[in-house]
N, C-alpha and C positions, 0 to 999 in steps of 0.2 A: 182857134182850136175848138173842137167840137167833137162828142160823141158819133162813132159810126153807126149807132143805130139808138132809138130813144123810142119808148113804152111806157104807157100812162098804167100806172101800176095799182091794181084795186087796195082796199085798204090793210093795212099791213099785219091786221088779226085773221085777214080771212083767203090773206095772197102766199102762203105758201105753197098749195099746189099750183097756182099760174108760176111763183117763179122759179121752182123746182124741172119747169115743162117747158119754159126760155131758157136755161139752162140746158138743158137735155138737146132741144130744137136747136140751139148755138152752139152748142160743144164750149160751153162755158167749164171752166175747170177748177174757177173760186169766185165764189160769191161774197161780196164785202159788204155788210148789213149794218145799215148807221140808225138810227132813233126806232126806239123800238123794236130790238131786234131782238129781245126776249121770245117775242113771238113765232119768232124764227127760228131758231133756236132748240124747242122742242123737238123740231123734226131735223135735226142734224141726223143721226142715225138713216133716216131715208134720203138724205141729200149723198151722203158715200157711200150708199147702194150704186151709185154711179160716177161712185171716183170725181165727187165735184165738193173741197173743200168750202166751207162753213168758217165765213171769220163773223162772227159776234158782238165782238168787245170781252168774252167772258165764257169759256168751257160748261156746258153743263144750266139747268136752267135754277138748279139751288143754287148756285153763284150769280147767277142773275139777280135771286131775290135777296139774297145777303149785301149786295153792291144796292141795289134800287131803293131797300127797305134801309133809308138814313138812321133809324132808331138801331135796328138790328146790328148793321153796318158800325156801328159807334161801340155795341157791345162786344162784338169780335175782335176790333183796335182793342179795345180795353183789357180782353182775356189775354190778345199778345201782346201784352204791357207796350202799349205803341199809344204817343202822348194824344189822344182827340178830346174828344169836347164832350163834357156831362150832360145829360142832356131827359127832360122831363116828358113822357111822350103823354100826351090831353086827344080824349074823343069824344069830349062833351063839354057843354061851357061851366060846370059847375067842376071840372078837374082842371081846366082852364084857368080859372081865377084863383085855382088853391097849389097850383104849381107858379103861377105869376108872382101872389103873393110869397110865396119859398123864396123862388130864386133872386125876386128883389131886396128880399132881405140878405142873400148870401154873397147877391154880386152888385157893383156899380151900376154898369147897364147890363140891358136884357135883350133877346131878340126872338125871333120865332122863323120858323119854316116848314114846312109841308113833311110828312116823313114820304113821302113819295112827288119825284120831281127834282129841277136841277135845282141848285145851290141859288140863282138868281130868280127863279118863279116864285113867287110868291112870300121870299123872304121879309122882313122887317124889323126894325131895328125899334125897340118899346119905349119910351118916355111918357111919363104922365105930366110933362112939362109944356108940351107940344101941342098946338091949340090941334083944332081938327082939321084945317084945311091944309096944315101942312102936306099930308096925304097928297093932295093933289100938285102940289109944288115938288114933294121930292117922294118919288114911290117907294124907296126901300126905308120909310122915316116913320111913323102912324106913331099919334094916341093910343098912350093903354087902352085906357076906357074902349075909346074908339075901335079899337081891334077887337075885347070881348062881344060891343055889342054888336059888330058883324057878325063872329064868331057863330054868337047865339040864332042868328038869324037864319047857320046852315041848314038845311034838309035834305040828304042826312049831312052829319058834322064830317071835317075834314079831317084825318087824322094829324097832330101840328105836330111840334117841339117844340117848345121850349128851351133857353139856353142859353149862358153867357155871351155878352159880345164880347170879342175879344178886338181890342183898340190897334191890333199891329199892322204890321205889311201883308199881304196877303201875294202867294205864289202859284202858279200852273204850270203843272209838268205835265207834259208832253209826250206820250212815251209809243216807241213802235215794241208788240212783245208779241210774244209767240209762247203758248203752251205753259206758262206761266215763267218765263223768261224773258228780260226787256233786252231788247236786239237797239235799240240808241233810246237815246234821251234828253229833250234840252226844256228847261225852265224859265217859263215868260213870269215879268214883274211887270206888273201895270203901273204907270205914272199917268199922270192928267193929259198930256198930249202926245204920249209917244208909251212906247214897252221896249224893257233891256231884254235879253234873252242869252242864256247860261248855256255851257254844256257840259258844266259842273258844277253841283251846288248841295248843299247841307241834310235835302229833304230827300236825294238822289240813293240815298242809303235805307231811307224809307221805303220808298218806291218799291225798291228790291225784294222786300219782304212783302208788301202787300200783293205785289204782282203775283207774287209766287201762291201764296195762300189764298188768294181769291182765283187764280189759274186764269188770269187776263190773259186774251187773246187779241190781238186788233192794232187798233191805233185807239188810243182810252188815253182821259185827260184825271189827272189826279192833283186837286187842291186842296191848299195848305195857309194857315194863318197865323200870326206870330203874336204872344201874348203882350202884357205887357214888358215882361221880363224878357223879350227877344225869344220867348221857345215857342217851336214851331209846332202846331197844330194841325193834325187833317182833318179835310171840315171833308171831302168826299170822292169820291173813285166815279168819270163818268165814263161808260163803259163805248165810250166814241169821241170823234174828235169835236175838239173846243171848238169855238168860231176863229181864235185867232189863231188857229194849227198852222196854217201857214207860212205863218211868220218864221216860224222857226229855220225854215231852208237859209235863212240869209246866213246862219253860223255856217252854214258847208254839209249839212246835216239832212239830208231828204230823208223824212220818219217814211213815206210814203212807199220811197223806192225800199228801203231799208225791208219793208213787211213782205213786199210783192216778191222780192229779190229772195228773199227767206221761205216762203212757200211754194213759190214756182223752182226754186234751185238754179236761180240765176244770178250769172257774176255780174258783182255791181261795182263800177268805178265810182270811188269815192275821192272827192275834195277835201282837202287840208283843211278842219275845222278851223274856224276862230272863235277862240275861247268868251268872248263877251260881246254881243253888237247890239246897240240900237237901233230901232225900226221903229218907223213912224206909219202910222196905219190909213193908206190912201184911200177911196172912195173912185172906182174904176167902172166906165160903163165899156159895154162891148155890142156893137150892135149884130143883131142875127140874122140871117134868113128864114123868117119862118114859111113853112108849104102848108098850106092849107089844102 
């Protein structure tokens, strides 16, 4: 299987008019915009100048920045009393080491992360127990020390977080939505050699409100972490699909067709979910024809 037609696409702050103009040239009717498509985004108003729908991850580009911006993002959960994670935001290393020091004192462990960026970039988990080369043995693990005096070494500084780790299960939901309505949904739990995958589960009620309030649009991945006491945490909303999206069809559940089927106006036969399946995640090559 293969694209009927493929276009090396300039870089995605400066390629809105080229794909607004492949769109136009192809009688293209929906455009589906995955990483960075904030950028895109802004010019929706000129993409339905010609009847050619805009999926984003997210209506509107202040929903963008409210979903991206992880500090901001944590304070909106918090105003709708929806359970996330406290969180210290540092943009220099001398607020760095006086929010380190805070929340070492208020919590077990510690961890940090980027306020802009996914949930696995540049996270890590703090110990001042931890020799240094840890680092290079397991990347989400660093030396305190070791992390301020990176920290200090930025020019300019990165804006971080700060913030409990929380020791639980950690989940991804999956969801296809439209217009701030989720149209299906199913829930991966990672395990060490395989993931289970829900098409009902506890966080599914969450989902609902966040979709709604942040006006998700797309196929957008929403994770969640479980404290010590078993309650569930949203660590963040990513406004496109996981890498394991996939997986999810094996319930009977196509997020994919579900979206396409929802904006085009088209009937979609659906298979008799299964409520819980394991999937083991293969490594599949396919060879191409390339033309040069």
């Amino acid at each position: 299987m293969h694209a009927d037609y493929f276009f090396q696409q300039p870089a995605v702050k400066d390629s809105s008019a080229w794909l607004l103009e492949q769109c136009k040239k192809h009688s293209i009717q929906l455009l589906f915009c995955g990483k960075h498509s904030q950028f895109i985004e802004q010019f929706r108003e000129e993409f339905s100048r010609y009847d050619i729908q805009l999926v984003t991850g997210a209506t509107g580009i202040h929903q963008h920045e409210n979903i991206n911006n992880k500090f901001l993002f944590g304070q909106i959960c918090a105003s709708l009393n929806l359970a996330n994670i406290c969180a210290a935001k540092v943009a220099h290393v001398n607020e760095l080491k006086q929010a380190v020091n805070e929340y070492q004192q208020r919590y077990d462990t510690i961890c940090a992360k980027p306020v802009y960026g996914v949930y696995g970039t540049g996270f890590v988990q703090l110990s001042d127990d931890l020799s240094y080369f840890t680092k290079f043995q397991s990347p989400t693990l660093c030396n305190t020390q070791q992390f301020i005096e990176a920290y200090a070494q930025l020019d300019p500084p990165i804006e971080y977080l700060i913030m409990p780790f929380l020791p639980g299960q950690e989940c991804s939901v999956d969801i296809a939505c439209s217009q701030g309505k989720i149209l299906a949904s199913v829930t991966r739990i990672k395990f060490k050699f395989y993931q289970e995958c829900y098409i009902e589960h506890p966080c599914h009620d969450i989902c609902k409100i966040l979709v709604e309030h942040f006006q998700c649009d797309g196929l957008i991945n929403i994770q969640f972490k479980q404290d010590a006491q078993g309650v569930w945490h949203i660590l963040e909303i990513n406004p496109r699909p996981a890498g394991g999206f996939a997986y999810t069809q094996h319930t009977g559940i196509n997020l994919i067709a579900e979206l396409i089927a929802n904006k085009l106006h088209l009937v979609l036969k659906r298979r008799v979910p299964t409520a819980v399946v394991q999937v083991l995640p293969l490594i599949q090559s396919i060879k191409m024809d390339c033309k040069h």
